[in-house]
C-alpha positions in Angstrom: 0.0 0.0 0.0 1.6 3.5 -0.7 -0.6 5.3 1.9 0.5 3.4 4.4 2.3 5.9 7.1 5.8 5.4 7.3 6.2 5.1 10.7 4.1 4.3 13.7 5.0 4.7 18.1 2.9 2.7 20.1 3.2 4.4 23.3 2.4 1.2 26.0 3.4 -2.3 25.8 0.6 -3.8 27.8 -2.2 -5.6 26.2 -3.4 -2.5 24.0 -0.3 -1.5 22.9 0.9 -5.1 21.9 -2.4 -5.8 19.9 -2.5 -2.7 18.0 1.2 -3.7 16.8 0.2 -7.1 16.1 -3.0 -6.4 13.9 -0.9 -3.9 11.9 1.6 -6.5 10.7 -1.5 -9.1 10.5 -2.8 -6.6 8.3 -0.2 -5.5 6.1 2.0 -2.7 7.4 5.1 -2.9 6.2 6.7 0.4 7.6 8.6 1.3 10.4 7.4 -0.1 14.0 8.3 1.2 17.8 6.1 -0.5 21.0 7.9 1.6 23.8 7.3 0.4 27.4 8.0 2.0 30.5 8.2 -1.7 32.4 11.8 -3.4 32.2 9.8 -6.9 30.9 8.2 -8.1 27.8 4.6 -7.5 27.5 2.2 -10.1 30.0 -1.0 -10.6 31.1 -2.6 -8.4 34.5 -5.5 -10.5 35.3 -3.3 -13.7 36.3 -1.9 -11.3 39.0 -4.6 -11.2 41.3 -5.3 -14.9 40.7 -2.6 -17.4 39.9 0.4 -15.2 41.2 -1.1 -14.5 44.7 -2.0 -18.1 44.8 1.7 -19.3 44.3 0.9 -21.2 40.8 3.1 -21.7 38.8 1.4 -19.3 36.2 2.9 -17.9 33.3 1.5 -14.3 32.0 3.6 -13.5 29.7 1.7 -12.7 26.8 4.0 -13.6 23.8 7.4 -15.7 23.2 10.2 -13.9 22.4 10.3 -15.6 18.8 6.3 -13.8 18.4 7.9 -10.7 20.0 10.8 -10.9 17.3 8.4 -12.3 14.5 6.8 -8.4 15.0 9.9 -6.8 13.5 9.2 -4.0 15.6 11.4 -1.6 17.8 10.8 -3.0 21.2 12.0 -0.4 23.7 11.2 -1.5 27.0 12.1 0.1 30.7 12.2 3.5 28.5 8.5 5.8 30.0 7.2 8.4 27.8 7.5 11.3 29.4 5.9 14.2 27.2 4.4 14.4 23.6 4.2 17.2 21.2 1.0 15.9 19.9 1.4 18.5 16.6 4.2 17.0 15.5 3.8 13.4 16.7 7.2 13.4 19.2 7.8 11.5 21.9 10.0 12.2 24.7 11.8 9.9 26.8 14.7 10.2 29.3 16.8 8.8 26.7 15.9 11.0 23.9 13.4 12.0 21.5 11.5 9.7 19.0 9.1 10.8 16.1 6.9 9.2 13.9 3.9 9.6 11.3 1.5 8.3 13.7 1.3 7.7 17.7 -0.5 5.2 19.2 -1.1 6.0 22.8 -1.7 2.8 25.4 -0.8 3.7 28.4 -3.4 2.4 30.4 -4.6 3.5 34.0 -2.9 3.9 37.3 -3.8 2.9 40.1 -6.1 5.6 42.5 -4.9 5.6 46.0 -6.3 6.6 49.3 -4.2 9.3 50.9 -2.8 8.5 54.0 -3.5 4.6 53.6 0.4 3.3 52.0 -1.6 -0.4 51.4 -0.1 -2.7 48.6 -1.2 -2.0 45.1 -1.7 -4.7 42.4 -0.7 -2.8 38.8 2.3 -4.8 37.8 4.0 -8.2 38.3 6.3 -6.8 40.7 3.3 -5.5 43.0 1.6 -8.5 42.8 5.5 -10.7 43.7 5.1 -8.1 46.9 1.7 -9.0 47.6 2.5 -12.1 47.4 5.6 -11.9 49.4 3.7 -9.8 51.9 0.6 -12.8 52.3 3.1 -16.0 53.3 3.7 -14.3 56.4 0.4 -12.8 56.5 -2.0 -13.1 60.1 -4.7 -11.4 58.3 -6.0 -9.3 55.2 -8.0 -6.2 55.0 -9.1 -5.6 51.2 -10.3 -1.3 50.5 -11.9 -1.9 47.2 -15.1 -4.4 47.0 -14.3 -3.8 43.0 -13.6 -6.8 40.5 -9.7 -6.4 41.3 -10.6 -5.9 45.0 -12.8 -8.8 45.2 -10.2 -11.3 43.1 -7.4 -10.4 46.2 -10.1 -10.9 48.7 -10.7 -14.4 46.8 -6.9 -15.0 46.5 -6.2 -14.3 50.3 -9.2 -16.3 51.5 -8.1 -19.6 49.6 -4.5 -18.9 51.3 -6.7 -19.3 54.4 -5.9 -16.1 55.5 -8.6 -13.9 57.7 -10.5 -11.6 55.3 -12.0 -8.1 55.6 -13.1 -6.8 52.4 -14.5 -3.0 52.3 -16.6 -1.0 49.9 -17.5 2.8 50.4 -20.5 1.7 48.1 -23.0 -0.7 49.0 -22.3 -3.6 47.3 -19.2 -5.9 46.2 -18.8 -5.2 42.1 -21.6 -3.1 42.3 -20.6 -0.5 39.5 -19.9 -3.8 37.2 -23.3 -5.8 37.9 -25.5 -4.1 39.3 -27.5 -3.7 43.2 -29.2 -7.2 42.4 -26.4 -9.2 41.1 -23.9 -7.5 43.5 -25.9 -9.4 46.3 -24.5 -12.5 44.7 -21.3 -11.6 44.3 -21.5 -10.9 48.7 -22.8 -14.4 49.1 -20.5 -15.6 47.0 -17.8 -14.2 49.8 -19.6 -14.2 52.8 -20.5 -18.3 52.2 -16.8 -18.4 51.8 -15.6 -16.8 55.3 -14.8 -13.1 54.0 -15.6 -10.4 56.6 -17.4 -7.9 54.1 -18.3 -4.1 55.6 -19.9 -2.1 52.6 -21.2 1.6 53.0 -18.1 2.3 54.9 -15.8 5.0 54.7 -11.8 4.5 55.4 -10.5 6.8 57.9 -7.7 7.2 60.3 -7.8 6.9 64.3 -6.1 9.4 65.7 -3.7 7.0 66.9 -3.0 6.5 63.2 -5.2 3.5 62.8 -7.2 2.6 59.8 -11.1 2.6 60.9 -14.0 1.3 57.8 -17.0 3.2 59.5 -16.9 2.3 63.1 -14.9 -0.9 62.5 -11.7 -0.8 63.4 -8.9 -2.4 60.7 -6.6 -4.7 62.6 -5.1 -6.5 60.1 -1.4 -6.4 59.2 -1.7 -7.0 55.4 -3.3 -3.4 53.9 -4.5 -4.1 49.7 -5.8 -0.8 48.3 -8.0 -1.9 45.1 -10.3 1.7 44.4 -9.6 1.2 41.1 -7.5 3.5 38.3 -7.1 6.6 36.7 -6.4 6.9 32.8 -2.7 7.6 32.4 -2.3 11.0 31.1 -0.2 12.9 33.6 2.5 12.4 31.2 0.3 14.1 28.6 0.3 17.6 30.3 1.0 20.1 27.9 0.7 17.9 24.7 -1.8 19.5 23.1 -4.4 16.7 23.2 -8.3 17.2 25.0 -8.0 15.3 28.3 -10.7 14.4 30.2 -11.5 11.1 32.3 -8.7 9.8 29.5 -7.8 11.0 25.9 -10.8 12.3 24.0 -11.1 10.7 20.9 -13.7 10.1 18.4 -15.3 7.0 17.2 -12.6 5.7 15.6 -9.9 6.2 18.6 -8.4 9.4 16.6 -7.4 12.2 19.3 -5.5 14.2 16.8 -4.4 14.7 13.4 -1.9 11.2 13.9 -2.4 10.5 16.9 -4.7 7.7 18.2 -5.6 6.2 21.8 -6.7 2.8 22.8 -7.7 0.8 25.8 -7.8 2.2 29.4 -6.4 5.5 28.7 -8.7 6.4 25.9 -12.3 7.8 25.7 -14.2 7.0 22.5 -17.0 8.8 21.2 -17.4 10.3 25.1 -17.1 6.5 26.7 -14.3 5.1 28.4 -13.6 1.2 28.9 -12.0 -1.0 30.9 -12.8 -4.2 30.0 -10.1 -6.3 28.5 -11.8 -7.2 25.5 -12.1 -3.5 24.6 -8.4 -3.1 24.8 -8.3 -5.9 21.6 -11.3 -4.9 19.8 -10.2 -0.6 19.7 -6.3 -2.0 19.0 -7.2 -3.6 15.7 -10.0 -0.7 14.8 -7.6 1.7 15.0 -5.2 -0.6 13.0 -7.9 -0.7 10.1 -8.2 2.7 9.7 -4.7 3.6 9.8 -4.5 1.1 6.6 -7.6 2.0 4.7 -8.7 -0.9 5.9 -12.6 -2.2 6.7 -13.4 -2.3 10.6 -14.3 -6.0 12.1 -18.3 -5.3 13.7 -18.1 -4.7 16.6 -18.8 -7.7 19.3 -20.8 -6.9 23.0 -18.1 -6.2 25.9 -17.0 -8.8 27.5 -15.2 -9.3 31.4 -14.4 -12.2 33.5 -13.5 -12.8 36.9 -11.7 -15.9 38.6 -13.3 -16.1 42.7 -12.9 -19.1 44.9 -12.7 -22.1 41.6 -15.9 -20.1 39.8 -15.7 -18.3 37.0 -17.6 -15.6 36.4 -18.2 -13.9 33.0 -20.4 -11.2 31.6 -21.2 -9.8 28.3 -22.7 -6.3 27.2 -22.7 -2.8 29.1 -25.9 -3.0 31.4 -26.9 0.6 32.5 -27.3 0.7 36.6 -31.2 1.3 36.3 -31.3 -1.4 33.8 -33.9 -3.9 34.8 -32.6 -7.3 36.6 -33.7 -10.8 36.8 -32.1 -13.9 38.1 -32.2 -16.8 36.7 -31.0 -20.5 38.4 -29.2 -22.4 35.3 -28.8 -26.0 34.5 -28.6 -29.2 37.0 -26.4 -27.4 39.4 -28.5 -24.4 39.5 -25.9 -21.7 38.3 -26.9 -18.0 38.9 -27.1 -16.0 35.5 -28.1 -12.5 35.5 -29.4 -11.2 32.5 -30.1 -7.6 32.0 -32.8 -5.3 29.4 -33.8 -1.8 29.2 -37.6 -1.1 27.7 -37.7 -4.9 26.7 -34.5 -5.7 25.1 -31.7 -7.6 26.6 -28.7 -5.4 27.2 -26.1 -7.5 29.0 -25.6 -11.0 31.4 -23.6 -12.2 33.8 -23.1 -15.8 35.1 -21.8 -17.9 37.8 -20.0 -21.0 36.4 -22.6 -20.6 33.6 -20.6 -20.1 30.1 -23.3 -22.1 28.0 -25.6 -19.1 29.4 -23.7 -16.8 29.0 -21.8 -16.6 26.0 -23.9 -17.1 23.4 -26.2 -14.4 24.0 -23.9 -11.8 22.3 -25.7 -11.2 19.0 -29.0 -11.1 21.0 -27.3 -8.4 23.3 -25.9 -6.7 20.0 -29.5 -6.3 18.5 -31.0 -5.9 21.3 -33.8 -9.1 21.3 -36.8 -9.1 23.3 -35.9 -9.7 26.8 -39.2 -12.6 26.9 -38.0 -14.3 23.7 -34.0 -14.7 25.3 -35.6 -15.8 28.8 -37.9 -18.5 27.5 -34.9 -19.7 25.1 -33.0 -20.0 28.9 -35.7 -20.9 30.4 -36.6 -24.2 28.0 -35.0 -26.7 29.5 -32.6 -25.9 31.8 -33.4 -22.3 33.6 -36.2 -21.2 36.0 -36.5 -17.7 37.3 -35.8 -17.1 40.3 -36.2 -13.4 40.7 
């Protein structure tokens, strides 16, 4: 292709940033390819973090070989942060120099939002969850801040350890922002039948002896996981000429300036950020398409899962929160699935160890089928509501 640009910087080698260099090659680019890091590894996998690596499994997360890494014939400069960008004439600035291009690709990701005063473990990066780890084999007991997915998979994590629980929520439910007040009641079951100590509604705070309190309950533990979720990396972006606001504005089609695009966590598209790991994939190789001329993929309903206590839990489509809820009770072992609809269409469902449910309701949450035709296919033979 002669349009193609001659040059591309993919600003992030997390999962974004790795994708949208992958689906250029798959697609044809043939010019000139940078994926700078600011990590000293090769690019891996977060969500093993909270699960395998706090468990002690012999997990591996990294998310290519070297010989794929190579295979990319890309400029892989690792351990080297972005630490400005002149967005007008695509630069990037690093401690080591400057590097420009014909198009930047910005996947930075999130950070992690902290609680001032608190100093708890974070769990961002393979080394903080090797600490965590570290900190947990000699561990007398936990205390979670953060009833979020992240939050609740450490909670999960620590608990099969055997280790005494607390798990904390200023809101009023575990994962509530993710599924919902009804489902989020299943998710506290789901840890309470399972030993965890869980105080939501609660506010952190310090004693004025310097000790933590959630509401009137007093933290004792000796293990201190902050998990209040992230903010979209852009402090590096001060200055750079680009919109900022809860993430890089972009358009539709992840373009924040004239060459210069932004995918995954750190982006907002069309005025809606995402976090969900499948978005990460799905904007890397749209904005891979239309930096080749190249036809978009249709786009597929969100999807998340989470690992907690052996069960896997998986949902699918971006529910509003005053979306309506039922509950359903799947199959011979009576799984919970959740499945969600706004003014009679089905807009998203979760499950409990429920993937047949699950999972192929995507095209029905994509066009949006009557809620009463996708719960008497559930229903018939192996669902009855339960709520």
């Amino acid at each position: 292709m002669t349009d193609q640009p001659k040059s591309i910087i993919v600003v992030g080698s997390g999962l974004a940033g790795l994708t949208v260099a992958e689906r250029l090659r798959a697609r044809g680019y043939t010019g000139a390819l940078t994926l700078l890091g600011d990590e000293a590894v090769a690019p891996y996998d977060r969500p093993p973090l909270s699960k395998g690596v706090l468990l002690g499994e012999e997990v591996s997360s990294d998310l290519r070989s070297q010989t794929e890494l190579s295979a990319l014939q890309a400029n892989l400069l690792f351990d080297e942060a972005a630490l400005s960008l002149d967005a007008a004439h695509r630069v990037v600035t690093t401690a080591r120099g400057a590097h420009r291009a014909d198009v930047v690709v910005l996947a930075t990701g999130s950070v992690p939002r902290r609680i001032a005063g608190i100093d708890g473990h974070l769990l961002r990066t393979r080394a903080d969850a090797v600490a965590l780890r570290s900190a947990l084999v000699g561990a007398r007991s936990v205390a979670v801040i953060g009833a979020g997915l992240i939050g609740c998979e450490v909670a999960a994590s620590a608990r099969t350890l055997g280790l005494p629980v607390e798990l904390h929520d200023v809101l009023d439910g575990p994962m509530i922002r993710v599924v919902g007040v009804t489902t989020s009641a299943v998710v506290a079951d789901l840890h309470r039948s399972a030993g965890v100590d869980l105080h939501t509604g609660v506010r952190i705070s310090r004693d004025t002896d310097g000790g933590l309190r959630a509401g009137e309950h007093r933290i004792e533990a000796d293990v201190v996981v902050e998990a209040v979720g992230g903010v979209p990396n852009v402090g590096w972006l001060a200055g750079s000429g680009l919109t900022l606001l809860d993430g890089v504005v972009c358009d539709a089609d992840g373009r924040a300036a004239d060459g210069v695009f932004a995918v995954g966590d750190v982006a907002r598209w069309d005025g809606h950020r995402s976090e969900h790991w499948t978005a990460a994939t799905v904007q890397a190789d749209h904005v891979a398409a239309r930096l080749l001329a190249q036809e978009v993929e249709p786009a597929t309903a969100p999807y998340w899962w989470s690992d907690q206590y052996g069960l896997r839990i998986q949902g699918l489509g971006s529910p509003a929160p005053d979306d309506e809820t039922q509950l359903l009770s799947w199959g011979p072992k009576e799984r919970t699935v959740a499945v969600y609809s706004r003014e009679g269409r089905l807009t998203g469902a979760v499950g409990f160890g429920a993937p047949a449910a699950v999972m192929r309701l995507g095209a029905d949450i994509q066009r949006g089928t009557d809620i009463d035709e996708v719960l008497e296919r559930l229903a018939a033979p192996r669902a009855a509501r339960v709520s």
